[in-house]
C-alpha positions as CSV (number, residue, x, y, z in Angstrom):
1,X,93.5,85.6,139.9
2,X,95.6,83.0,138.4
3,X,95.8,79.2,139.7
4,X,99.6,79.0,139.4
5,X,102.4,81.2,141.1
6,X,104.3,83.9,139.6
7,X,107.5,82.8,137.1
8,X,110.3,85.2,137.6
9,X,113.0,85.7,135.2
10,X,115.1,88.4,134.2
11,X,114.2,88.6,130.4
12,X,110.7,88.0,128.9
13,X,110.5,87.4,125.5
14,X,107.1,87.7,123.4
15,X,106.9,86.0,120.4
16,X,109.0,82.5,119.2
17,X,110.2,83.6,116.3
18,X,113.6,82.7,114.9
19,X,114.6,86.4,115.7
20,X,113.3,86.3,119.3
21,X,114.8,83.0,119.7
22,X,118.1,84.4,119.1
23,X,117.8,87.2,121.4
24,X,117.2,84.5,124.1
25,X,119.7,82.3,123.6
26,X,122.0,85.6,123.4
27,X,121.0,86.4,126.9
28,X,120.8,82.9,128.3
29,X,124.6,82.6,127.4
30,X,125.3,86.0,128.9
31,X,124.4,84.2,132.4
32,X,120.8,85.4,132.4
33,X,117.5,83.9,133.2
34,X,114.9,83.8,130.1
35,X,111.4,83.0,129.4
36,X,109.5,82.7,125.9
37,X,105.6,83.5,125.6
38,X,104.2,82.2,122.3
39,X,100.6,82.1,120.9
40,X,101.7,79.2,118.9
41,X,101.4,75.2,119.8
42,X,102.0,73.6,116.7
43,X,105.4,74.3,114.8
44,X,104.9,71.8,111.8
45,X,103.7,74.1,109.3
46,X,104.8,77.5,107.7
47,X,106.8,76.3,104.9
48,X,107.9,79.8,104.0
49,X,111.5,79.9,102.8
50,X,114.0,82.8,103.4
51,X,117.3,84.2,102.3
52,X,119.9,84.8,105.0
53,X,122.8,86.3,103.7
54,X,126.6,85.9,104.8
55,X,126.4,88.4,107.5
56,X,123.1,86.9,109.2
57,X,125.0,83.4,108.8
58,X,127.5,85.0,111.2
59,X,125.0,85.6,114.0
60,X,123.7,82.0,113.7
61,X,127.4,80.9,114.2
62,X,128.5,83.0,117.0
63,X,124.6,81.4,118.6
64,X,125.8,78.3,118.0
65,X,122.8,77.0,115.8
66,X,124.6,77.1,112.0
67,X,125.7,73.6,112.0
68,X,122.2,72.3,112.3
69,X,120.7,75.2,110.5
70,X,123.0,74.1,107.2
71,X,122.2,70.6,107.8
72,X,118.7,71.2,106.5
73,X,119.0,73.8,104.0
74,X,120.7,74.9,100.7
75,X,123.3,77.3,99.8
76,X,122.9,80.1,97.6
77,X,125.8,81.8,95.5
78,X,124.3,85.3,94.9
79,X,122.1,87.3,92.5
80,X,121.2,87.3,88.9
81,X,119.8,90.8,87.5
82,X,118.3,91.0,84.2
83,X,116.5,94.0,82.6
84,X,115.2,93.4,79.1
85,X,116.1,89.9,79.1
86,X,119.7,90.8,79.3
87,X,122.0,89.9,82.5
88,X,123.7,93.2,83.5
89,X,124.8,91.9,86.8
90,X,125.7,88.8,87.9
91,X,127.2,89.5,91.6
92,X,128.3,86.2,93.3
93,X,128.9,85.8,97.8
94,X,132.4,84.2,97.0
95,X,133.7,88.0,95.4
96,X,132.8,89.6,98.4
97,X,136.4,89.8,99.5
98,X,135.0,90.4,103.2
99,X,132.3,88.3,103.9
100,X,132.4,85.8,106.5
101,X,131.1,83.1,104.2
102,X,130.9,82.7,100.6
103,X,127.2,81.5,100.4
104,X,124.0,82.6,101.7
105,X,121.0,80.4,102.6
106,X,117.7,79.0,101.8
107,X,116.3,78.4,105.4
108,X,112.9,77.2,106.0
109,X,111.1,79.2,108.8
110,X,110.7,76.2,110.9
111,X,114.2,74.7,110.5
112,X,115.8,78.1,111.9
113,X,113.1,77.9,114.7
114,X,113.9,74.6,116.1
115,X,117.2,75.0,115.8
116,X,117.2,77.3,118.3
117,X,114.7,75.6,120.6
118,X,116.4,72.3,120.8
119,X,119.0,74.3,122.3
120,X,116.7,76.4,124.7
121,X,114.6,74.0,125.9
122,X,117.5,71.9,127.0
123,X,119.0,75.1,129.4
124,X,118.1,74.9,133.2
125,X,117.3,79.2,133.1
126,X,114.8,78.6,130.0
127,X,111.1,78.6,130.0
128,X,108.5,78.6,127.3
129,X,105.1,79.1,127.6
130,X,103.0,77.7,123.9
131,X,99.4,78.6,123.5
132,X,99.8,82.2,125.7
133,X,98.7,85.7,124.8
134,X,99.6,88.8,126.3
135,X,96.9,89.9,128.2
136,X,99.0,93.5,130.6
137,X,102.1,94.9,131.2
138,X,102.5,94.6,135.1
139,X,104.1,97.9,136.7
140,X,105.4,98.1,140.1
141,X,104.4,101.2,142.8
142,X,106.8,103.5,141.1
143,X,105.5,102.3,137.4
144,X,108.7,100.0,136.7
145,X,108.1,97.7,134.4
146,X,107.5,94.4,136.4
147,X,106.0,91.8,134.2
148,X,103.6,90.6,132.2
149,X,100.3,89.0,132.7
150,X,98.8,86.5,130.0
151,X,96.6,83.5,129.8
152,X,97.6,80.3,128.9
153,X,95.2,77.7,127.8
154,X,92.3,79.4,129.5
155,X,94.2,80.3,132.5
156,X,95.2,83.8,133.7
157,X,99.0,83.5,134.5
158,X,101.6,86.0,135.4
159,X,105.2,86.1,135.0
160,X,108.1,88.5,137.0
161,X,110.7,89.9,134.4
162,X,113.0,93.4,134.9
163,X,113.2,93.2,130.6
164,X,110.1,92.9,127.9
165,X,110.9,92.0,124.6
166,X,108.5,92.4,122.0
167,X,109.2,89.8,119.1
168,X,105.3,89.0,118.5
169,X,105.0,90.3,114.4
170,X,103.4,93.6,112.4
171,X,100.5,93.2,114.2
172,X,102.1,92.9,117.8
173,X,99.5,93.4,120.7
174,X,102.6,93.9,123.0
175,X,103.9,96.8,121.7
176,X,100.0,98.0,121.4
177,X,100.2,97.6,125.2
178,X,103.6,99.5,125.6
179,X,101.7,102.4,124.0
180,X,104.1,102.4,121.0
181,X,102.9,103.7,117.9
182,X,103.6,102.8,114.1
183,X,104.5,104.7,111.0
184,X,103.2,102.8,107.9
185,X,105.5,102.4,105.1
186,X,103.8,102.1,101.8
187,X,104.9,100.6,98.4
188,X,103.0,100.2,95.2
189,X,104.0,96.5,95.5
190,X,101.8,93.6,95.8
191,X,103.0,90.1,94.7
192,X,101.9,86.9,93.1
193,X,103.6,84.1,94.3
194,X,103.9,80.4,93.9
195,X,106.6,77.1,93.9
196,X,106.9,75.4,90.9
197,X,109.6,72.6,89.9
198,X,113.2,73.8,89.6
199,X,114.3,73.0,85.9
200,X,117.5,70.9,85.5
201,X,121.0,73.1,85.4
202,X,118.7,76.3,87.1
203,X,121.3,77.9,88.8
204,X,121.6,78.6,93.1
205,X,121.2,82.2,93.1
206,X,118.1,84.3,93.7
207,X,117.5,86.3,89.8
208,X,115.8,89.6,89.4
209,X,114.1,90.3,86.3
210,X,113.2,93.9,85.0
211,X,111.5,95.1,81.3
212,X,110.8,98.3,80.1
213,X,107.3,97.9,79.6
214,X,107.4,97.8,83.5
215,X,107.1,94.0,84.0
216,X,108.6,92.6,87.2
217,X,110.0,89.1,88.0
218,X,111.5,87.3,90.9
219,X,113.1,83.6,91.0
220,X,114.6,82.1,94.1
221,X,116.4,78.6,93.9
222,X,115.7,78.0,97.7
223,X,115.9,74.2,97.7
224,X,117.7,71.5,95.2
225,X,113.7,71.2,93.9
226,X,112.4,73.9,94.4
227,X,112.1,77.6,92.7
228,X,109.9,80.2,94.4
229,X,108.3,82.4,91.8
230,X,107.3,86.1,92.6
231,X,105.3,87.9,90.4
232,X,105.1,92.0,91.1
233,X,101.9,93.8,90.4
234,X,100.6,97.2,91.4
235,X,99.0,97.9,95.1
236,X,95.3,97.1,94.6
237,X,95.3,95.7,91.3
238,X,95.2,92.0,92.3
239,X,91.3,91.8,90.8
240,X,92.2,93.4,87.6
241,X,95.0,91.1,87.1
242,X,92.2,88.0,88.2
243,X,90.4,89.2,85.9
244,X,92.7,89.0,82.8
245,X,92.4,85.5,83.7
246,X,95.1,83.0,84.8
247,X,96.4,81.9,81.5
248,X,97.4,86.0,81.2
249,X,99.3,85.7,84.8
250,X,101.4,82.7,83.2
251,X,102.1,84.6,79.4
252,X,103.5,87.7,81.2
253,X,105.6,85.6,83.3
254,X,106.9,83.5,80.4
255,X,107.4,87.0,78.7
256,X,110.1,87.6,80.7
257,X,111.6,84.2,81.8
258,X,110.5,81.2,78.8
259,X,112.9,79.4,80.2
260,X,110.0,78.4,82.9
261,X,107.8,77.1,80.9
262,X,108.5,73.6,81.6
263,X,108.4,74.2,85.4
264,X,105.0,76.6,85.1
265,X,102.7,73.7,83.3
266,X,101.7,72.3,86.3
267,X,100.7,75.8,88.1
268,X,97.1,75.7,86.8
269,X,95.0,78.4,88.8
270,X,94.4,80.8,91.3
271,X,94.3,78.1,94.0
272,X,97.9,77.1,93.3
273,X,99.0,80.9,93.8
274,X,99.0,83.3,96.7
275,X,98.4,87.2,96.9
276,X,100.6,88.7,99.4
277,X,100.9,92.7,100.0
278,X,102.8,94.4,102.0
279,X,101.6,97.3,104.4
280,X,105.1,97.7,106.3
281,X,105.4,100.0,108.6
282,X,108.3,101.6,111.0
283,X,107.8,101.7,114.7
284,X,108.0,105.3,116.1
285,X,110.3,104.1,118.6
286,X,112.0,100.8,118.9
287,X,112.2,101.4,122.8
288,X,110.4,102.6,126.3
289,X,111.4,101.9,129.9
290,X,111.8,98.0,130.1
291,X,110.5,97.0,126.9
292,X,112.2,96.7,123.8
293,X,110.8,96.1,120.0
294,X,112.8,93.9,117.7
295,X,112.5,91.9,113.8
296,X,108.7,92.8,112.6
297,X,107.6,94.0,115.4
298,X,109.6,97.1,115.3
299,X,109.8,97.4,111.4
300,X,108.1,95.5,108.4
301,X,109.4,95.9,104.8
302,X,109.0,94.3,101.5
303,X,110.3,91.0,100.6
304,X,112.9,92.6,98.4
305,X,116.4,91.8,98.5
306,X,115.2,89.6,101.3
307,X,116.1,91.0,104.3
308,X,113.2,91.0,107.0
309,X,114.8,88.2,108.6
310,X,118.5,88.8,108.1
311,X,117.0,92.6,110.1
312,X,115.6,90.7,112.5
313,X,118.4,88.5,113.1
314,X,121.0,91.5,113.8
315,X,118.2,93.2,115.9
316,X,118.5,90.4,118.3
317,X,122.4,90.9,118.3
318,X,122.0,94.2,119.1
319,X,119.5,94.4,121.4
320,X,121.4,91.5,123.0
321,X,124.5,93.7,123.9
322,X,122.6,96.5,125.0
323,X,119.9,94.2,127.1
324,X,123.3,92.5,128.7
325,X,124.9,95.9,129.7
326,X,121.8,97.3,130.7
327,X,120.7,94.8,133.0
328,X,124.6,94.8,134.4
329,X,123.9,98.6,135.4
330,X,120.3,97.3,136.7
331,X,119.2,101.1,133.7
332,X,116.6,99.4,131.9
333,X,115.2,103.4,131.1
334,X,114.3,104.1,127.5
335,X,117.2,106.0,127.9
336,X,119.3,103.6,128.4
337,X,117.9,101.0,126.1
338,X,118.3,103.9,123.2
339,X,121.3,102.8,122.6
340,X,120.5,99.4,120.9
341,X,118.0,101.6,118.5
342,X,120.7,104.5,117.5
343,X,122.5,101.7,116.1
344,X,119.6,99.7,114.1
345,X,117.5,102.2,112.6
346,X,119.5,104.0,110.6
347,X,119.9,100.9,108.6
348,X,116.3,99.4,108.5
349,X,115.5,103.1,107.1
350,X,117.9,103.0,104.6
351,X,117.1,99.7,103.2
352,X,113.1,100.8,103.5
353,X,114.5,103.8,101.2
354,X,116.7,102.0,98.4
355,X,112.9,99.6,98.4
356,X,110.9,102.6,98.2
357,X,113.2,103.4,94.4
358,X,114.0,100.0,93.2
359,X,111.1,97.3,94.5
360,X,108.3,99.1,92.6
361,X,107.0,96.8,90.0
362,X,104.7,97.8,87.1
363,X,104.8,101.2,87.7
364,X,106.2,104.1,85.3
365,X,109.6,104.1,85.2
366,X,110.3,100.8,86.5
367,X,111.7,99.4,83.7
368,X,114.4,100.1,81.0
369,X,116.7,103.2,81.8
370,X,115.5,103.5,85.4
371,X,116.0,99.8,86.6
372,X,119.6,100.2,84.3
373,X,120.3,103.5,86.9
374,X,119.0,101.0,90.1
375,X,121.4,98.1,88.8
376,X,124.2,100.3,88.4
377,X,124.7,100.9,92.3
378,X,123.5,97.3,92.8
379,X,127.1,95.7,93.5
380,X,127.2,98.0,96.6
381,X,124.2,97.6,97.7
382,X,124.5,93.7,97.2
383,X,127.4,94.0,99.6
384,X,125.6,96.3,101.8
385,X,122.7,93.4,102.6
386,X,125.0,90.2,102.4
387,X,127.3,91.9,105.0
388,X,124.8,93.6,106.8
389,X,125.7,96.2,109.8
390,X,129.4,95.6,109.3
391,X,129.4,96.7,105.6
392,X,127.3,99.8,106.8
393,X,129.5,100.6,109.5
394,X,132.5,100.5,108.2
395,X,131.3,101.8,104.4
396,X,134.3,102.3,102.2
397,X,135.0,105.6,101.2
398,X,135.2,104.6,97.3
399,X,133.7,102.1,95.2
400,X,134.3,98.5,95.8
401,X,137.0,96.6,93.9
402,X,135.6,95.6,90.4
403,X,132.1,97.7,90.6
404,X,133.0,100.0,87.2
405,X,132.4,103.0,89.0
406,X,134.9,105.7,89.4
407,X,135.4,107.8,92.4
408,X,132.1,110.2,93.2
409,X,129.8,108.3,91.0
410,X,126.1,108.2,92.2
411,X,125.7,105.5,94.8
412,X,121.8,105.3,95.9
413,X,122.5,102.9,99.1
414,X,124.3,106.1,100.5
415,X,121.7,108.4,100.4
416,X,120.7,109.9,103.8
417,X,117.1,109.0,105.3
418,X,116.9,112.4,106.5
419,X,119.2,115.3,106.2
420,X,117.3,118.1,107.4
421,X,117.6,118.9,111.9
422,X,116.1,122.3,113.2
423,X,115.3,122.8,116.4
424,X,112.1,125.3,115.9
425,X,108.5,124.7,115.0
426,X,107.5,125.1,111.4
427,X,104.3,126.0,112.5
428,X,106.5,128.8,114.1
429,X,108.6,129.7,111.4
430,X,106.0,130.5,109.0
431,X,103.5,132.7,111.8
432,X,106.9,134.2,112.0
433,X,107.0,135.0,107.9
434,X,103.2,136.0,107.9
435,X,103.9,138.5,110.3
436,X,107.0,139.6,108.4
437,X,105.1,140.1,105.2
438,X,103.2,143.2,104.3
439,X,99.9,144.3,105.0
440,X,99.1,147.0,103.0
441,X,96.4,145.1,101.0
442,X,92.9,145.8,102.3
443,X,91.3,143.6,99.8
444,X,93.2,140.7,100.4
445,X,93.1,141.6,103.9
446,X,88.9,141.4,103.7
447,X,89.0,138.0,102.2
448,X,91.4,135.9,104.6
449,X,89.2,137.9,107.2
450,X,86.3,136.0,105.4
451,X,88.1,132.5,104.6
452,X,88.9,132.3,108.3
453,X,85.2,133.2,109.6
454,X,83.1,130.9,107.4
455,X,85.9,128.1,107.2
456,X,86.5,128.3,103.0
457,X,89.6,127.0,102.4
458,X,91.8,129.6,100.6
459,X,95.7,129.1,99.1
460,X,96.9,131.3,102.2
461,X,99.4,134.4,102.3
462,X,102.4,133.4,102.0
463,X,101.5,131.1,99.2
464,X,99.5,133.5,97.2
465,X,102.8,135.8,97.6
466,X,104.6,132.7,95.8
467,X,102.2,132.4,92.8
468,X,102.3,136.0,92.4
469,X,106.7,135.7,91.9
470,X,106.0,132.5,90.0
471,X,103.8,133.9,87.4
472,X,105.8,137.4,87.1
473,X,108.7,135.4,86.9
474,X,107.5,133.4,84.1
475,X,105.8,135.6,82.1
476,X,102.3,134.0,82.4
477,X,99.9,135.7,80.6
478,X,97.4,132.9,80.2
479,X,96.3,130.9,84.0
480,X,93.9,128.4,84.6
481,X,92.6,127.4,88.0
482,X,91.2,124.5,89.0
483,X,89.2,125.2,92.2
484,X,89.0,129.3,92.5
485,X,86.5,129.4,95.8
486,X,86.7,133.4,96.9
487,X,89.2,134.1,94.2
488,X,92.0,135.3,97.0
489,X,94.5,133.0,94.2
490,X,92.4,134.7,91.1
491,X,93.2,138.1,92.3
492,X,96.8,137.4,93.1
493,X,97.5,136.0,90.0
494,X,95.5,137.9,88.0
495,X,97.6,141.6,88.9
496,X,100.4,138.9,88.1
497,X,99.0,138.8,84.5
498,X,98.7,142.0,84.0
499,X,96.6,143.9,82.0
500,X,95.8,142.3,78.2
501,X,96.4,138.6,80.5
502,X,93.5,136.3,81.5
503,X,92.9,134.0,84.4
504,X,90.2,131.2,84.5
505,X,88.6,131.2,87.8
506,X,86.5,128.0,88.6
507,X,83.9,127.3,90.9
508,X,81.3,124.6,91.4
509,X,79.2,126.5,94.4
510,X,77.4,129.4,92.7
511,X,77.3,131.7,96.2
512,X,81.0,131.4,96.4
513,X,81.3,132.4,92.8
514,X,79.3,135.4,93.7
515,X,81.1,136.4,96.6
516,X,84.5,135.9,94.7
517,X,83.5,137.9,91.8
518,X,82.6,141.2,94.3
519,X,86.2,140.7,95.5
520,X,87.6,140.6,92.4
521,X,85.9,143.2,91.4
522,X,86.9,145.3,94.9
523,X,90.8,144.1,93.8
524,X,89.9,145.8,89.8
525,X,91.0,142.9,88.3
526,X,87.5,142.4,86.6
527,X,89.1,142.9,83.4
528,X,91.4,139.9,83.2
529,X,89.4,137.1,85.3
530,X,86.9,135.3,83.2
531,X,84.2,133.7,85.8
532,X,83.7,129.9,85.2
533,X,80.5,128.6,87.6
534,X,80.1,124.8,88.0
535,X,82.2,121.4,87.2
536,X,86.1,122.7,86.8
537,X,86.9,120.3,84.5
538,X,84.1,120.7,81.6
539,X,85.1,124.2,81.7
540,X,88.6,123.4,81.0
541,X,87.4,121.5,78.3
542,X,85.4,123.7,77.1
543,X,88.4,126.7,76.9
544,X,90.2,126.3,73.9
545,X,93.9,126.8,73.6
546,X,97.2,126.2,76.0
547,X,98.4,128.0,79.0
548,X,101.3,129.7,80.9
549,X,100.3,128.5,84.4
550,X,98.0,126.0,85.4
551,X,96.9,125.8,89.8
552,X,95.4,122.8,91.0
553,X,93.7,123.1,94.1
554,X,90.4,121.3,93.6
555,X,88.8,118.7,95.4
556,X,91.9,116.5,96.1
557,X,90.2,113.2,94.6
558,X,91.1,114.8,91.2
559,X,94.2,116.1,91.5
560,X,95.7,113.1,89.2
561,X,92.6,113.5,86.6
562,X,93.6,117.3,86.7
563,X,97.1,116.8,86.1
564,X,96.6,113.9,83.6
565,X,94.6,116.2,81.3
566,X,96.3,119.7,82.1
567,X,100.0,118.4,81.1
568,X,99.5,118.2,77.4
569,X,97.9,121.5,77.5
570,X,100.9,123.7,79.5
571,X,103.0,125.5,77.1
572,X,107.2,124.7,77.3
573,X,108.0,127.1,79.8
574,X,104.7,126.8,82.0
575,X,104.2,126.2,85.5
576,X,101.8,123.7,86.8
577,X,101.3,124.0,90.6
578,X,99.5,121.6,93.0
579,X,98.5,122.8,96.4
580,X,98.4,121.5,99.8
581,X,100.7,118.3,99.1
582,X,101.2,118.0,102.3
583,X,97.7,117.5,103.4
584,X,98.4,118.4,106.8
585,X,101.0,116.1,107.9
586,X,99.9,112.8,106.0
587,X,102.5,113.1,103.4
588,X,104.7,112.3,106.3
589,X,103.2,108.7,107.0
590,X,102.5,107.6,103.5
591,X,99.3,109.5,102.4
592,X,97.3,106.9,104.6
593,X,94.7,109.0,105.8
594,X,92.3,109.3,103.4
595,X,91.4,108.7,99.6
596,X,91.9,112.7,99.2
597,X,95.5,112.3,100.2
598,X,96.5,109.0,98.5
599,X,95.3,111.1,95.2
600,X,97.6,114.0,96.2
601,X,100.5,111.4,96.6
602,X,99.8,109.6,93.3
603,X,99.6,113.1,91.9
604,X,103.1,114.1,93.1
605,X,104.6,110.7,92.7
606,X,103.5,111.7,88.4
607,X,104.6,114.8,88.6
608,X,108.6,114.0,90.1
609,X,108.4,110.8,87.4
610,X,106.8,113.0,84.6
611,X,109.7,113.7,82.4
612,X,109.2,116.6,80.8
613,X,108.5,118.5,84.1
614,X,111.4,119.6,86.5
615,X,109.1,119.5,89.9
616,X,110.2,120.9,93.6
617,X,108.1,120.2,96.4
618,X,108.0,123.9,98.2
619,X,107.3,123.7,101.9
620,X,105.5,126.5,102.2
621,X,101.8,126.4,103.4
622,X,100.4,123.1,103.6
623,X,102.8,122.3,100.8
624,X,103.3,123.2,97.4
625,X,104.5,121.4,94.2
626,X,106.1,123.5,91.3
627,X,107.0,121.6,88.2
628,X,108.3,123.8,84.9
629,X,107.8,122.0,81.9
630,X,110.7,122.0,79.5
């Protein structure tokens, strides 16, 4: 049991965080009682820098703290955006003919977090307890929310509180013990970064570089000193790059900027950089009775556009007004707290979206006409983040003043994060379509009897109902299928053919080759499938000549191997078809699963980017993608 008596407060806050912070002082001037746990003792260090832009400014004013925020940090006058070594936009705080201030800032961490603890430690109804972790939620008889326990410098302590407010980072073991889950939210974005010294007449704006051969730059002028070099590289690839060797790192940066050159001869290795990746993630809900997620803890991004903290910041405003009204009508239900969430995440998502398109660095299509498409809708979305909920809110129905773009142009900040609400199961809805579709086949009938009793995976009805329309539709008279197992795809296909047509089946298992060929010979298709036993690939090699349709549904570790050396071998006007993109829900949460299903998600991420292939991702089965080369 613990040595001290209970605390009691009306607001516990975990994590001392700038964003935490604010949501106490919020509530401490709203007449309530509030008390800080933090896992940290020492607040000297942490030199990281951020961007808060105009609208985040505004929250630090109406706390009180942006006089001696400003005091220690430097003022920033906008973006620079370069693709090709070219400036195509040079958008600027001061045009913003709404924002609340003409600047944004270059805040260190620790100056933002002092700030606001000078002013909280001072107030008679604050509390802070350094050096604490989170140990249990305390519930009362009726399983209200009641506290927290945690231990403090060895000590078991406990502390009364009607609210829980989980501030404690990506990692947070609060919201681990509220039972709240995460969605991760992957990027193929890793970075390289670094400080070197800020060469004279370097301008105070944060500059993004882009070049068509997919290189990826960032420069923030944080400080007077100062410039905070990013350097964006593919998820995973860090080695490889360290293996080029240092000098490399430094060419490809000059590449794009020379102009740093002066200011990069004293960044001489790998110990004067730091790797930093980014495996964000969205909680699944921001809220549960009595405890409420905010900043990191509720959703982690990129560093992009550099809005983590700006987030986090008007999360604590939010949350503040609906913790105050809440805890007026004594409803501290999810329910209740909801409302604080209906109004942030719609936001968060939408900047996660416009990072998923635009913050990929040295990746295909980063460069050159796509980052020239991601810069034209940049002056909105430049407003969008300086402004912050207000510009979201109260969105314009046209384009900005001065933005070149005419009424109904394509604006990518606007697009929805989800667009599609039915209230059935579609597990439901397609049991419903099996049952709707015909029966009449006894073959086919005999080997979905089989698939289902000895567990081989097969394509599935309604899907082999698909491929049969697709390969009618297109004429196919020449199909080859990667990963064939008791040919219930080959026999579909193969009446699609028709007589004079041919379909590859392949199969690395010789007993499932046998079994396939007496159904295929059952179906009297014998004629027109050509029987291909062991690796899929050689065999493909080994065929000579191009085809009409081309199914990939082989072990899902090559799917991008498969697709990589299928493409140049589809004729113009063929079909190449990947199966079970979906891989049974994980397409949902980022392909995280497993090394089967990040290879399905590289392999649709190539197919939508692939050029010559108009692809649509059909959700039918466990997922299907179509793509018609042109």
């Amino acid at each position: 049991m613990s040595e001290y008596p209970a605390s009691k407060v009306d607001v516990c806050v975990v994590g001392a965080g700038p964003h935490g912070l604010a949501f106490a002082k919020a509530l401490l001037d709203a007449g309530h009682s509030v008390a800080v746990v933090d896992r940290e003792t020492d607040r000297s260090g942490k030199r990281q820098t951020m961007l808060i832009q105009p609208g985040a400014i505004s929250v630090l004013d109406s706390l009180g703290v942006r006089p001696a925020v400003e005091r220690q940090t430097h003022r920033l006058d906008g973006y620079d955006y370069y693709v090709d070594g070219d400036r195509i936009a040079a958008l600027r705080y001061a045009d913003i003919e709404d924002s609340p201030f003409g600047y944004g800032l270059g805040v260190p961490y620790r100056v933002m977090q002092h700030a606001f603890l000078d002013e909280l430690v001072a107030h008679p109804d604050f509390e802070l307890f350094d050096g604490a972790g989170v140990d249990a939620l305390l519930k009362d008889a009726y399983g209200t929310l009641s506290g927290v326990a945690f231990t403090q410098n060895g000590v078991e302590r406990s502390l009364e509180c009607r609210l829980l407010v989980a501030a404690d980072g990506e990692g947070s073991p609060t919201r681990d013990l509220a039972g709240i889950s995460v969605q991760p939210a992957t990027w193929d974005y890793e970075a390289i970064t670094f400080l070197a010294p800020r060469p004279d007449g370097w301008p105070s704006v944060l500059s993004n570089y882009r070049a068509s051969d997919n290189r990826y730059l960032g420069l923030a002028a944080y400080s007077p000193d100062e410039l905070s070099v990013l350097w964006g590289i593919r998820s995973g690839s860090f080695e490889e790059v360290k293996a080029q060797g240092f000098d490399a790192l430094l060419d490809r940066i000059l590449s794009v900027e020379p102009r740093l050159r002066p200011a990069l001869e004293g960044i001489s290795g790998w110990e004067d950089v730091r790797h930093h990746s980014f495996p964000g993630h969205i909680a699944e809900t921001w809220v549960s009775d009595g405890v409420m997620l905010i900043g990191s803890t509720a959703h982690s991004l990129t560093t992009f556009g550099g809005q983590n903290m700006n987030l986090a910041l008007y999360d604590a405003q939010a949350a503040a007004r609906t913790a105050v009204r809440a805890l007026a009508e004594k409803d501290l239900t999810a329910a209740s707290l909801a409302e604080y969430e209906k109004e942030r995440r719609p936001l968060v998502e939408s900047i996660a979206k416009f990072q998923s398109q635009a913050a990929a660095p040295d990746t295909t299509g980063s460069g050159g006409p796509a980052a020239e498409a991601v810069a034209a809708g940049l002056r909105q979305m430049f407003r969008s983040m300086a402004l912050g909920p207000s510009a979201w809110q109260g969105a314009p129905a046209g384009p900005p003043a001065g933005s070149g773009r005419g009424p109904g142009a394509f604006d990518p900040s606007m697009i929805p994060t989800e667009i599609y609400r039915f209230d059935f199961r579609y597990d439901a809805a397609l049991n419903w379509a099996w049952k709707k579709a015909p029966k009449n086949d006894p073959v086919m009938t005999e080997i979905g009897m089989y698939a289902w009793e000895k567990n081989v995976p097969i394509i599935g009805p309604l899907s082999g109902r698909l491929l049969w329309q697709l390969a009618k539709i297109s004429g196919a008279r020449r199909v080859f299928e990667f990963g064939s197992a008791v040919g219930f795809s080959t026999i579909w296909l193969a009446r699609a053919v028709g007589p004079g047509g041919k379909v590859y089946y392949t199969e690395s298992d010789p007993e499932l080759a046998a079994k396939a060929a007496s159904f295929i010979e059952k179906a009297g298709v014998s004629d027109r499938v050509e029987l291909l036993v062991g690796d899929a690939l050689e065999s493909f090699r080994a065929v000579e000549g191009d085809f009409d349709l081309i199914l990939c549904d082989i072990d899902k570790r090559l799917y991008p191997e498969v697709f990589a050396m299928a493409l140049p071998r589809l004729v113009s006007g063929g079909l190449f078809v990947a199966d079970n993109i979906f891989w049974n829900g994980d397409a949902l949460t980022g392909y995280t699963r497993d090394p089967l299903g990040r290879a399905i998600g590289e392999t649709v991420d190539a197919m939508l980017a692939e050029e010559s292939l108009f692809t649509t991702l059909i959700p039918l089965g466990d997922g299907l993608a179509v793509g018609y080369k042109e």
